[in-house]
N, C-alpha and C positions, 0 to 999 in steps of 0.2 A: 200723825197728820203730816202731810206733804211740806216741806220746807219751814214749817212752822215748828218751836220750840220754845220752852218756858222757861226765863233764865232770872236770877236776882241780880238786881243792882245792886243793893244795898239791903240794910238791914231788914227794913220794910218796903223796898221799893223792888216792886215784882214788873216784869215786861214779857211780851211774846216779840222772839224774833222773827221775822220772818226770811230764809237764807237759801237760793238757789244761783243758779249760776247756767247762762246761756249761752256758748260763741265765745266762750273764754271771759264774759262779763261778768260781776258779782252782783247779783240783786239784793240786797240786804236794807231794811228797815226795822227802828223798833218802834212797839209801841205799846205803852207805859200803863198800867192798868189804875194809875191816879188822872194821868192827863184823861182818860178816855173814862171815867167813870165807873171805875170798876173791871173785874179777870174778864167777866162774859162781855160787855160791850167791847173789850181791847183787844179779843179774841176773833168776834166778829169783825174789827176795823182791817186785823190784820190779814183773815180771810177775803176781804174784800179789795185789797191792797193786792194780794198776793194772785187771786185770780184776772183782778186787771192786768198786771206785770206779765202774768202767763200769754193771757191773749195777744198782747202788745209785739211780745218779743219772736224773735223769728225762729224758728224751730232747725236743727243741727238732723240732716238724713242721713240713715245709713252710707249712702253712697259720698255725699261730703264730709262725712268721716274718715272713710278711708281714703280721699282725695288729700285727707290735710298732710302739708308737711310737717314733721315732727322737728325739733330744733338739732338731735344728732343727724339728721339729713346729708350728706355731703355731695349726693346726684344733682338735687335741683329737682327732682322730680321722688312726690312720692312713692314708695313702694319698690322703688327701683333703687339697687347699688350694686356695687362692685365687687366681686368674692375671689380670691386668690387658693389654689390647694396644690396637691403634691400631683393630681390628674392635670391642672389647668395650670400651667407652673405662668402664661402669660394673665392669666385672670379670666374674669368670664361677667359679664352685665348681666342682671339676674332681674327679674321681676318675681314679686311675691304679693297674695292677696290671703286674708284669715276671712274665710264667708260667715256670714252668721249660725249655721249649723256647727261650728268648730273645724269642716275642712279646711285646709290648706293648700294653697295651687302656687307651685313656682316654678318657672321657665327660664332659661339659663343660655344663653349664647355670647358662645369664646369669642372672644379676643383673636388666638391665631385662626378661628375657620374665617371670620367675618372682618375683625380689622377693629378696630377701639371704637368711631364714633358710631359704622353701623351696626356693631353689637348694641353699643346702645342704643341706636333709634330703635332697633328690632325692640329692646327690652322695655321702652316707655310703649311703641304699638300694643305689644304684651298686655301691658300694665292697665291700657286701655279696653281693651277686650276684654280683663278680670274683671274691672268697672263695671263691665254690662251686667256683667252676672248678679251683682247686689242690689239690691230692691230698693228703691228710691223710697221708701217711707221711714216716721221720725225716729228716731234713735232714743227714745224714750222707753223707763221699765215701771214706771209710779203712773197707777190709774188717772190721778188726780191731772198729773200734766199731759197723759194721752187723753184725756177728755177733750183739751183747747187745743191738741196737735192734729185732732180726727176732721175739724172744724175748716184748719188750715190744711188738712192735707187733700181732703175733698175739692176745696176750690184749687188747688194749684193743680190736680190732676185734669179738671176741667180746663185748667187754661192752656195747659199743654194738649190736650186734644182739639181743640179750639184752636190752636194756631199752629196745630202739626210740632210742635215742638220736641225733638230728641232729650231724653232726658240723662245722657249720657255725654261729656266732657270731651272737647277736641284737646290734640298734641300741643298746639297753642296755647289753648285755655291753660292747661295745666303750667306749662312753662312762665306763664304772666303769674297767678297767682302765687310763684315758687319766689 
């Protein structure tokens, strides 16, 4: 069962956890199969509990995943850093993306042909163009939470055509959220 787990408190004290996590949040609740009247009523509470939490909370897309910064980051800009070798002895600004089929795409421009900042502007433009490539839908693999993310992904698709909306990150964007 999706997020949900059977744990003991104590000797006789049985609960269902309920435990997922969305946007880096922890969703976690128990609930106690004496408070609640019993395993099957505390089961259903939690079920209940747990499909509000789902609809509630806001769903993490492919493409804002690969948009996050990681905490080794040292660009300022996802996806994009700096690679030194025995071919590029000044270094080289590199852009990389992992697409969901397991390809891998990464574009690399030196330091001596372009100069340090616009190798790197080249390598965030890069970086933004991989972007396109990844399908803006949820980053979900459990039925149970792609059911509440089909819900929210329909209406957000609607609102972007609705109001012409790009669904794809400016140089800006990306630079603020870093």
């Amino acid at each position: 069962m999706y997020a949900i787990t059977r744990l003991k408190a104590a000797r006789n004290a049985w609960y269902w956890a309920v435990h997922f996590r969305r946007r880096g949040r922890i969703h976690y609740k128990r609930f106690y199969d004496l408070k609640h009247g019993g395993e099957k009523k505390a089961l259903a509470v939690a079920v209940a509990w747990r499909d509000r939490q789902l609809a509630q909370t806001k769903i993490l897309t492919y493409r804002e995943f690969h948009a996050q910064r990681r905490s080794n980051n040292t660009s300022g800009v996802a996806g994009v850093h700096f690679v030194k070798s025995a071919a590029q002895p000044n270094g080289a600004w590199q852009a990389k993306i992992k697409l969901p089929d397991g390809r891998k795409i990464t574009k690399s421009f030196a330091v001596l042909k372009f100069g340090r900042r616009q190798a790197f502007e080249h390598a965030v433009a890069a970086r933004l163009s991989m972007l396109a490539l990844i399908d803006d839908r949820p980053y979900l693999y459990h039925a149970t939470a792609r059911k509440f993310a089909a819900k929210k992904n329909s209406l957000l698709r609607s609102y972007r055509q609705t109001w012409r909306l790009k669904p794809c990150a400016s140089v800006h964007d990306l630079r603020k959220s870093a």
